[in-house]
KEGU-491315 format. One line per field, with one value per residue (C-alpha): x, y, z; chain; residue number from 0. Coordinates in nm, 2 decimals. Example, Ala and Ser with C-alpha at 12.3 -4.5 7.8 and 13.67 -1.06 7.14 Angstrom:
BEGIN
X: 1.23/1.37
Y: -0.45/-0.11
Z: 0.78/0.71
kette: A/A
nr: 0/1
! end
This chain:
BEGIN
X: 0.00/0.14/0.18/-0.05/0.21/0.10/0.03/0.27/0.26/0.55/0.82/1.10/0.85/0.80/1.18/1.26/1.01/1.18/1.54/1.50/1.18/1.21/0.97/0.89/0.73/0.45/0.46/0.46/0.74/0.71/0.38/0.53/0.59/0.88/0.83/1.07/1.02/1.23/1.19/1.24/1.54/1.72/1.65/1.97/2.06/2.34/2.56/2.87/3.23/3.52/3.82/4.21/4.31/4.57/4.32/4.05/4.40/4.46/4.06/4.08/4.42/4.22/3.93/4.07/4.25/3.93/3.79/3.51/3.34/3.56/3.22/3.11/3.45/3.40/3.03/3.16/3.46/3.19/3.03/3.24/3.36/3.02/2.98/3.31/3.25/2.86/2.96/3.25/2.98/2.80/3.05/3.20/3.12
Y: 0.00/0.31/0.60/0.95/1.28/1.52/1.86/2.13/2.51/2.55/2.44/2.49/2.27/2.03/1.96/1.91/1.65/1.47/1.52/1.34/1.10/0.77/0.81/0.47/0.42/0.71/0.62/0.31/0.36/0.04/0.20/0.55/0.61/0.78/1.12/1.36/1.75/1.93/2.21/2.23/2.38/2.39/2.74/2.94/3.22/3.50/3.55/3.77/3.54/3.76/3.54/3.69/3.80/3.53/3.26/3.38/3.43/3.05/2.97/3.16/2.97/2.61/2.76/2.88/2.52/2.36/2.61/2.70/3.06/3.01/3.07/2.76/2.56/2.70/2.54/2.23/2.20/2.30/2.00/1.73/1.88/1.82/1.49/1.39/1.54/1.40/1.03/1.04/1.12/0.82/0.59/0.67/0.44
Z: 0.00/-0.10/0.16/0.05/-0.03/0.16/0.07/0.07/0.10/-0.08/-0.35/-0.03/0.16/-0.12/-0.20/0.22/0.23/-0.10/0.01/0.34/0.21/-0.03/-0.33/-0.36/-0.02/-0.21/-0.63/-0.83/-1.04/-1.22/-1.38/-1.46/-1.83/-2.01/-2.14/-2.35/-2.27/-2.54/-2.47/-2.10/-1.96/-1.65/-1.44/-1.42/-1.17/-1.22/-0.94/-0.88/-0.83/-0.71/-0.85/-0.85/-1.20/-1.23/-1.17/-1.43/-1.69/-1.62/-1.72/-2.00/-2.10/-2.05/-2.22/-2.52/-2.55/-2.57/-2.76/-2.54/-2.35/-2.02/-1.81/-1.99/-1.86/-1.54/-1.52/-1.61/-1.39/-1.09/-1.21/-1.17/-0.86/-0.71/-0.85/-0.73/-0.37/-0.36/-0.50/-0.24/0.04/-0.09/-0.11/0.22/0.56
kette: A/A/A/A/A/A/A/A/A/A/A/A/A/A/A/A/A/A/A/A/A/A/A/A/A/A/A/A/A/A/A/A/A/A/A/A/A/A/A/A/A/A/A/A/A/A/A/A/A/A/A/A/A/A/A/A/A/A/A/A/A/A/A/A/A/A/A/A/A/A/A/A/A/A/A/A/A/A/A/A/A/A/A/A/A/A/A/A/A/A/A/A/A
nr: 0/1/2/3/4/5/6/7/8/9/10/11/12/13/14/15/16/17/18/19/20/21/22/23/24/25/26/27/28/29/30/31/32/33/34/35/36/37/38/39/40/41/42/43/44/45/46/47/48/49/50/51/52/53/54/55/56/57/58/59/60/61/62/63/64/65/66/67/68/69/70/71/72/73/74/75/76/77/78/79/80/81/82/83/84/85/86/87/88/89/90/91/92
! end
């Protein structure tokens, strides 16, 4: 028997209940179906990163080797960095 969700007041409300709850114990995932959304894309946010000049000089060195904006490189280094630092947390005893 699956367990109701409950109702939330809010998306902050709504994503603390699914960071600390199992969603299997409240859907049947075996009779979810696939779906493709195109045109969906992940929400962004600006913010402001104070970085020494020499440091930004190096990203734009790395970038321009891989031929890529060096704001893009440095969203993708960020992104293995979590991954690395969130599988470690999961691997961990």
């Amino acid at each position: 028997m699956l367990k109701q969700i409950p109702q939330f007041e809010n998306e902050d409300e709504e994503r603390e209940f699914w960071a600390t709850h199992d969603s299997t114990e409240y859907l049947n995932w075996e009779a979810a179906e696939r779906t493709v959304l195109p045109k969906l894309k992940p929400s962004t946010k600006t913010i402001s990163l104070r970085l020494s000049e020499s440091m930004l000089n190096e990203l734009r060195v790395l970038a321009n080797k891989r031929d890529v904006p060096y704001q893009s490189l440095i969203k993708v280094m960020l992104r293995e960095r979590i991954d690395e630092e969130l599988y470690k947390q999961h691997t961990q005893p």
